[in-house]
C-alpha positions in Angstrom: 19.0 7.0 -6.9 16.5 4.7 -8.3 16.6 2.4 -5.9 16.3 4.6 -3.0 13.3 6.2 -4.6 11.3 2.9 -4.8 12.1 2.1 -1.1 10.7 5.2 0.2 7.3 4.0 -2.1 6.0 1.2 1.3 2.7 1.9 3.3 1.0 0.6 5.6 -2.4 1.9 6.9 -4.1 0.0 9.5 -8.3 0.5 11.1 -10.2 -1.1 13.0 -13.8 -2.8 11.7 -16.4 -4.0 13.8 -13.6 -4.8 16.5 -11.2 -6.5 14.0 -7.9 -4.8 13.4 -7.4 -4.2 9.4 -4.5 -3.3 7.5 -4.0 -1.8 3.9 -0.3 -2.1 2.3 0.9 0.0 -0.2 4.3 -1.1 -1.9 6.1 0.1 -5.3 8.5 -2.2 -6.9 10.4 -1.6 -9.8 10.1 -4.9 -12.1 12.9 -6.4 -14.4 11.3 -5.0 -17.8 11.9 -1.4 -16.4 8.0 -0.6 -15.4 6.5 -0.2 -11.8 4.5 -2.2 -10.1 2.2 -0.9 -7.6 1.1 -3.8 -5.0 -1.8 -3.1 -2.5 -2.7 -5.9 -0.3 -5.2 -6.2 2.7 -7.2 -8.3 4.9 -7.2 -8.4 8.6 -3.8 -8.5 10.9 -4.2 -11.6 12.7 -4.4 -13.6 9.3 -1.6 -15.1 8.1 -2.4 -14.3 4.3 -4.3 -11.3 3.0 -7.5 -11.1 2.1 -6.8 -10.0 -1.6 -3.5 -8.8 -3.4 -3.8 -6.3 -6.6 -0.9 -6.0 -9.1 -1.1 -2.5 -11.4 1.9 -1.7 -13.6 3.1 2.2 -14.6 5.1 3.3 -17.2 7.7 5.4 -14.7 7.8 5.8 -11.4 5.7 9.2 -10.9 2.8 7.6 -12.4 3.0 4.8 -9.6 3.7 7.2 -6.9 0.5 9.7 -8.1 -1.7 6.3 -8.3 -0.5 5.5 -4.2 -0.9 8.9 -3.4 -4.5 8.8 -4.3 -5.3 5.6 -2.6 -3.6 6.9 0.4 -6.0 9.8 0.1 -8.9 7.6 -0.5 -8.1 5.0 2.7 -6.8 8.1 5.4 -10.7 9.2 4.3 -12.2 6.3 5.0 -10.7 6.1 8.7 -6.9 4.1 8.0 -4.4 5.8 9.9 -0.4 5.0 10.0 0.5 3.2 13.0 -0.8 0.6 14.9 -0.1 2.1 18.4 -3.8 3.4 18.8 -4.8 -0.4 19.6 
């Protein structure tokens, strides 16, 4: 149950930016000491590494899950969308 819970914790939003396609990734891993990590990652799609990667650990897994559901929040606002088929 675990396990299928963190799975279901991957996003990735994508944008575009003065012609440039973005993306945003949103992934929850569950580490070996029994916390969460959330990871977000971004930087621009046809780079082979991101731009930047952040590492934020949570107690459980709801406290991960509220901390993505913001940022979701904050990036659908600031004109991220799911899928990439718009472009």
């Amino acid at each position: 149950m675990r396990l299928k819970n963190y799975l279901s914790c991957n996003q990735t939003l994508y944008r575009e930016v003065n012609g440039k396609v973005r993306y945003y990734r949103l992934v929850i891993f569950l580490t070996l000491f029994g916390d969460y990590m959330l990871v977000r990652e971004y930087g621009a799609v046809k780079n082979k590494k991101p731009t930047r990667t952040i590492k934020e650990y949570f107690p459980n897994l709801l406290d991960a899950k509220s901390a993505l559901e913001l940022l979701m929040i904050s990036k659908l606002k600031k004109g991220y969308f799911y899928n990439l088929i718009n472009y």
